[in-house]
C-alpha positions as CSV (number, residue, x, y, z in Angstrom):
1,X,27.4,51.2,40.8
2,X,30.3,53.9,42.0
3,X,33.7,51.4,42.8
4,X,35.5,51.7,45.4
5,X,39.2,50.8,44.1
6,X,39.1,51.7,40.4
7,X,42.0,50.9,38.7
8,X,44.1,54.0,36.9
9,X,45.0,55.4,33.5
10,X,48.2,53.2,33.4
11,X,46.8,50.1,35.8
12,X,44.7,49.9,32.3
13,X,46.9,50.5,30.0
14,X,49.3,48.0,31.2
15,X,47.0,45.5,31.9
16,X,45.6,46.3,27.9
17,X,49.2,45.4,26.9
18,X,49.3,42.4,28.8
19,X,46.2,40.9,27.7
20,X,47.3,41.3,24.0
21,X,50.5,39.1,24.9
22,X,49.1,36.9,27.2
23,X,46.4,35.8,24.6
24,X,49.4,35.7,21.7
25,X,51.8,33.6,23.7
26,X,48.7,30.9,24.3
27,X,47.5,30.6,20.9
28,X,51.5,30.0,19.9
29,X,52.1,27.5,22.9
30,X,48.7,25.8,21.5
31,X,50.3,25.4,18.2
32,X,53.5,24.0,19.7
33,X,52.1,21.7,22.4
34,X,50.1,20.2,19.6
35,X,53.5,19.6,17.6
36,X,55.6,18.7,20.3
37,X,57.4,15.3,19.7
38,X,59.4,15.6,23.2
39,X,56.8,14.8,26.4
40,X,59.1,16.9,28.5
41,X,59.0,20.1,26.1
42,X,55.3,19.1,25.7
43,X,55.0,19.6,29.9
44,X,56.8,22.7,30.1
45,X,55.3,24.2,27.1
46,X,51.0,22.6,29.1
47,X,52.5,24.1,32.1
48,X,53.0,27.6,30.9
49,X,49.7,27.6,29.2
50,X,47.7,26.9,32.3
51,X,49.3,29.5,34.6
52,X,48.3,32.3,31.6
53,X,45.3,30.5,31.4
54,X,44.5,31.3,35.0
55,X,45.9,35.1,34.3
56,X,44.3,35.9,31.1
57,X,40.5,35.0,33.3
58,X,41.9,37.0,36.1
59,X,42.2,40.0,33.9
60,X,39.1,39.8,32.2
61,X,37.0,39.6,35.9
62,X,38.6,42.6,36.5
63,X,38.1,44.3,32.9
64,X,34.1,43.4,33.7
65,X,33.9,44.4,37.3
66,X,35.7,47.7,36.3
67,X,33.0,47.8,33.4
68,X,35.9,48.0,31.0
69,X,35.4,45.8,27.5
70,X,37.5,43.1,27.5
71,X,39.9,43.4,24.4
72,X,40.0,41.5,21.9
73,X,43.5,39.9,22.0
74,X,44.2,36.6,20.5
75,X,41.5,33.8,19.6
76,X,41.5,30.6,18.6
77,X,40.8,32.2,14.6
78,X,44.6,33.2,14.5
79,X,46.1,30.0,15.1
80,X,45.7,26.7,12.5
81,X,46.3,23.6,14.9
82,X,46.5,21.6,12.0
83,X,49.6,23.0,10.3
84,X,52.4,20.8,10.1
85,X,55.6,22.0,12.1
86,X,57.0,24.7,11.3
87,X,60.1,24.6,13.5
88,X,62.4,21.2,14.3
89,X,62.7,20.4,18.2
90,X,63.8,22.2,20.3
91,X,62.8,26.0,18.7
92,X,59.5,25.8,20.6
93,X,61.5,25.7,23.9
94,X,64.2,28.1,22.7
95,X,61.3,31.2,21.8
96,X,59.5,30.4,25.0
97,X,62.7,31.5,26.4
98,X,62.9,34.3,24.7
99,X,59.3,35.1,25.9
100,X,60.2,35.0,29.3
101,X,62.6,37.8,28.9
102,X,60.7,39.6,27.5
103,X,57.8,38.8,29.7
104,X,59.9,39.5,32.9
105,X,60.1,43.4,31.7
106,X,57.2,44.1,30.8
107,X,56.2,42.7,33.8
108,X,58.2,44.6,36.0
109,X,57.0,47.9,34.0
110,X,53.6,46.9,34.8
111,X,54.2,46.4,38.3
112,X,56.0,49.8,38.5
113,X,52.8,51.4,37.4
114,X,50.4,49.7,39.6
115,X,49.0,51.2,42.9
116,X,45.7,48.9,43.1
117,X,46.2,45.2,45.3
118,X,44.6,42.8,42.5
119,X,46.3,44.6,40.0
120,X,50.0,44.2,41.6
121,X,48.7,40.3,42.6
122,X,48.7,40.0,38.8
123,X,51.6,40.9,38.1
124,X,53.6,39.6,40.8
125,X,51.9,36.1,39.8
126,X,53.0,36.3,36.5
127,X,56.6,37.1,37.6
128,X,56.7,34.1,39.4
129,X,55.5,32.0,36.6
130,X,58.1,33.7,34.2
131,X,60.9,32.6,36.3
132,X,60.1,29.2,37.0
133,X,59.5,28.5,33.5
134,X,62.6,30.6,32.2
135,X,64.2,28.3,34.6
136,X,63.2,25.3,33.4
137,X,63.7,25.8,29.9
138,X,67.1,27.2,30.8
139,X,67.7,23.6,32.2
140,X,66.0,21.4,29.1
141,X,67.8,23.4,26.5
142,X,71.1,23.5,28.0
143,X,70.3,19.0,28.9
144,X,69.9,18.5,25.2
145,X,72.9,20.6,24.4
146,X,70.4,23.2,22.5
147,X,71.5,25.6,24.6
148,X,75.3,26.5,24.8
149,X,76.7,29.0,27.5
150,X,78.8,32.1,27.3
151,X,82.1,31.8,26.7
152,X,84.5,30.6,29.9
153,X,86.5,33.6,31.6
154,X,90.1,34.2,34.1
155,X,88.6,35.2,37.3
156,X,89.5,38.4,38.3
157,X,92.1,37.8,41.6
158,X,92.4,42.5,41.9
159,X,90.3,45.3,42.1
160,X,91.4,47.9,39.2
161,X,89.9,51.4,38.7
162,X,90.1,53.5,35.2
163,X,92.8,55.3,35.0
164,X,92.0,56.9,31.8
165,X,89.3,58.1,29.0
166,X,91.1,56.1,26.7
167,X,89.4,53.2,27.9
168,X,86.4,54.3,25.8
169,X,88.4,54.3,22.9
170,X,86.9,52.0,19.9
171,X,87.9,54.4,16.8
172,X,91.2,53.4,16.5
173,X,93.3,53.4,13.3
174,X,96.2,52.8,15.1
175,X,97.3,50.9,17.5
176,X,95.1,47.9,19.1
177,X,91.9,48.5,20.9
178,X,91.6,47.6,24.7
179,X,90.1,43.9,25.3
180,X,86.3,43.8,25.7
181,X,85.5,43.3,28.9
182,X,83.3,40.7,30.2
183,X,80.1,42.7,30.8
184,X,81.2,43.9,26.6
185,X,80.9,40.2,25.7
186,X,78.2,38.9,27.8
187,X,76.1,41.5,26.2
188,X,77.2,40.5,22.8
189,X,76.7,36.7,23.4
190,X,73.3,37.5,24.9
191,X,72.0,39.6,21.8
192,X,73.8,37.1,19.5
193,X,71.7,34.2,21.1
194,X,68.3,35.9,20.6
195,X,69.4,37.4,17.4
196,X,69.5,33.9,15.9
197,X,66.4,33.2,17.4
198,X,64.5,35.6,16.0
199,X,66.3,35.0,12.7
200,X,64.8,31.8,12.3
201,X,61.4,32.7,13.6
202,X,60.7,35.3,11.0
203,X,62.3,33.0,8.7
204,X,59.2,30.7,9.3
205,X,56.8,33.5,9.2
206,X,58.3,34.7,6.3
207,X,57.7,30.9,4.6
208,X,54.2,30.9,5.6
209,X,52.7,34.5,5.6
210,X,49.5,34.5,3.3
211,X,49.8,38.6,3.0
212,X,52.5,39.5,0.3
213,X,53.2,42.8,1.9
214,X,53.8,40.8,5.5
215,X,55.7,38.3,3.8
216,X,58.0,40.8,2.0
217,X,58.2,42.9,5.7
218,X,59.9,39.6,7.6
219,X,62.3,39.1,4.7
220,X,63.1,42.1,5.3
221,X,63.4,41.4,9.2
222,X,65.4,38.5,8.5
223,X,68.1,40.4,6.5
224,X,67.6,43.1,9.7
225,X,68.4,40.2,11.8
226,X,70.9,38.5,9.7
227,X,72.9,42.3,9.2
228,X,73.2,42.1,13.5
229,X,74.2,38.4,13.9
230,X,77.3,39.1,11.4
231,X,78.0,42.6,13.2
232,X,78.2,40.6,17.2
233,X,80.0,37.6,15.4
234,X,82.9,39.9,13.8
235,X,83.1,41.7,17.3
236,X,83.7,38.5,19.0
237,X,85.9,37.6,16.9
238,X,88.3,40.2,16.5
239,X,88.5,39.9,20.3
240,X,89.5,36.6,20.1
241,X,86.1,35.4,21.8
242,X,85.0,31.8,20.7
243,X,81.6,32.0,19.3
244,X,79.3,29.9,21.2
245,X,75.8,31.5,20.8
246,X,73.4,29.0,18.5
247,X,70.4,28.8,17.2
248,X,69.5,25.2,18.0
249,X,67.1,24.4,15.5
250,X,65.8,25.4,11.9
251,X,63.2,25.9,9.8
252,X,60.8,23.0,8.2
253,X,59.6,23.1,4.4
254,X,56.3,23.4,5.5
255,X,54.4,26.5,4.2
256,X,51.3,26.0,6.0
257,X,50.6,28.9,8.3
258,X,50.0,28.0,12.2
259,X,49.4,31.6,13.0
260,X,47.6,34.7,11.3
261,X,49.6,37.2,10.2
262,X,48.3,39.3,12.4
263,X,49.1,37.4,15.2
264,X,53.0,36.9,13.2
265,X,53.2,40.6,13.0
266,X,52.4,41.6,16.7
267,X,54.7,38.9,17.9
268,X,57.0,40.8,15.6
269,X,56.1,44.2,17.2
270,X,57.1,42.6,20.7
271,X,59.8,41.5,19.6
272,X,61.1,44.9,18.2
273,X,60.2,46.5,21.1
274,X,62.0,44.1,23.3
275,X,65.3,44.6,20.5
276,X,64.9,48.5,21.0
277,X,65.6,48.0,24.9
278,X,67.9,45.2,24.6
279,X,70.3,47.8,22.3
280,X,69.4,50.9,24.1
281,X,70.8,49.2,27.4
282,X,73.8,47.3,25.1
283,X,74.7,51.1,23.9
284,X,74.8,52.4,27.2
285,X,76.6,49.8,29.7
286,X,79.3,49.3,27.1
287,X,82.2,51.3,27.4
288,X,83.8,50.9,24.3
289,X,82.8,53.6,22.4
290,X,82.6,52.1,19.1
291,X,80.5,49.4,20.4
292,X,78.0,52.0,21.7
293,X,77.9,53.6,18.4
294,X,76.9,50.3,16.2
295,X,74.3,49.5,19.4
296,X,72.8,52.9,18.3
297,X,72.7,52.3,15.3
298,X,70.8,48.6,15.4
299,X,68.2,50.5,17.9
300,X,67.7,53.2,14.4
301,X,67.4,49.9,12.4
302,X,64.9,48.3,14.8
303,X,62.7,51.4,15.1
304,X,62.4,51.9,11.3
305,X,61.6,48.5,10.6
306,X,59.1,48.7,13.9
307,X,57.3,51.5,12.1
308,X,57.3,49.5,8.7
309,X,55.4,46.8,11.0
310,X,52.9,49.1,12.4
311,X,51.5,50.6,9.1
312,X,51.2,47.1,7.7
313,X,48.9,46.3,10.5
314,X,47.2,49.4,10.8
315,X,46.2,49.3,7.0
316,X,44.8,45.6,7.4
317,X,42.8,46.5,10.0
318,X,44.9,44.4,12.4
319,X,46.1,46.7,15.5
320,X,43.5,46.4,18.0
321,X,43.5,50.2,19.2
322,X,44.9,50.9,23.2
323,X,42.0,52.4,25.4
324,X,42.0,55.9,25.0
325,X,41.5,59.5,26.9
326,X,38.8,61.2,26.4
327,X,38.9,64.0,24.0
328,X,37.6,66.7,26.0
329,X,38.2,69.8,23.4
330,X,35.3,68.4,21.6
């Protein structure tokens, strides 16, 4: 059969990539619908799982009429829906969140790189989904005062332009440094907020990993994550900005896994990516120069730790390999 819109080299590697974290993000939502104590979070939480649901069969019709395999993803062997919770109220929410950034990204990357109809209809679907639910758990978390905003701000009542280059200046041994400004802090507050997220999700995994080399790879993460919490916090604070950024929930006792670790360790590998952007574009948009500089540095941090990640799952035989190109010098 010769098709007459075949999807592209990047319509299928994006859609690849999305399959592996569509199937990921519904075997974790499985795990926390079944521990859900709160009917709304357990709505939001049904809600999201449906729309992928819809998403995830969309994408394999079109793996099968392309006559592409359909990857392997995420099944129901890398999630325990008997484990005990992991995670007190509200985290379940407070990640999905954080998924939805992340989601919203790759999303618009994917879209960016499509040319064929169904293949933009997917992703534009999906971008509508992300926001409605980043929406509402925006609106739960901040109703049961989970979820606390950035810090209150003058308005600005004048226009001011630079006058000098020694508004970049952050190395100062002398002599105070100019105020952050608010694009400076809301930056800060936003990486503090998913940095303490992330803290105590690897914290869980950590708990509960059954590999002792994956185990000993999120402590490491959590002292990765702890390390950039304290490094936003003192910046906040010696600019006289009240911290409000929280974490809103903590980690059980329980040491009963809900998830495989390789289904822990890709969620990781998202997440790192994700980190890598949020401190490339942290680095770049803030003037300061010393706050650049430690941004930089957390996006080293965060790729040597993402490597770390990747040869732990390529060893275990747990990085499902991207479609390739052929190899036409043999």
């Amino acid at each position: 059969m010769v098709l007459t819109n075949p999807i592209n080299v990047s319509e299928v590697g994006s859609l690849w990539q999305t399959y592996q974290e569509k199937t990921l993000i519904m075997r974790m939502l499985e795990y926390f619908i079944e521990t859900a104590d709160d009917p709304k979070a357990r709505n939001i939480l049904g809600g999201l799982w449906q729309e992928l649901d819809f998403y995830v069969k969309e994408m394999e019709t079109l793996f099968s009429e392309q006559g592409m395999v359909i990857p392997v993803g995420f099944t129901a062997e890398d999630v325990n829906l008997e484990a005990p919770k992991l995670y007190d109220n509200g985290f379940d929410i407070m990640f999905v969140r954080v998924l939805k950034e992340v989601s919203m990204g790759l999303y618009t990357l994917g879209f960016n790189m499509s040319y064929n109809k169904k293949v933009m209809g997917i992703y534009e679907g999906l971008t509508t989904v992300t926001q409605k639910i980043y929406k509402l758990s925006t609106t739960y978390l901040l109703e049961k005062g989970i979820l606390t905003l950035p810090p209150k701000v003058t308005m600005p009542k004048k226009t001011e332009f630079i006058k000098s280059k020694k508004y970049m200046e952050g190395f100062k041994l002398i002599g105070d440094k100019r105020p952050l400004n608010n694009l400076e802090v809301g930056i800060l507050h936003h990486n503090l907020e998913v940095n303490n997220i992330g803290m105590q999700l690897i914290t869980g995994f950590a708990q509960c990993a059954e590999n002792k080399e994956a185990r000993k790879y999120f402590l490491k993460g959590k002292e990765l994550a702890k390390k950039q919490v304290k490094m936003m916090e003192e910046l906040l604070l010696e600019a006289d900005v009240q911290l409000s950024a929280a974490s809103g929930a903590t980690v059980t006792s329980s040491t009963v896994p809900p998830f495989s670790d390789k289904l822990m360790l890709h969620c990781i590998y998202i997440l790192n990516g994700f980190g890598l952007v949020g401190s490339g574009t942290g680095g770049f948009f803030s003037l300061r120069n010393d706050l650049a500089m430690k941004a930089f540095v957390l996006a080293k941090d965060i790729y040597t730790y993402a490597q770390e990640g990747i040869e732990i799952k390529i060893k275990n035989g747990w990085f499902e390999e991207p479609p390739q190109m052929e190899d036409r010098h043999h």
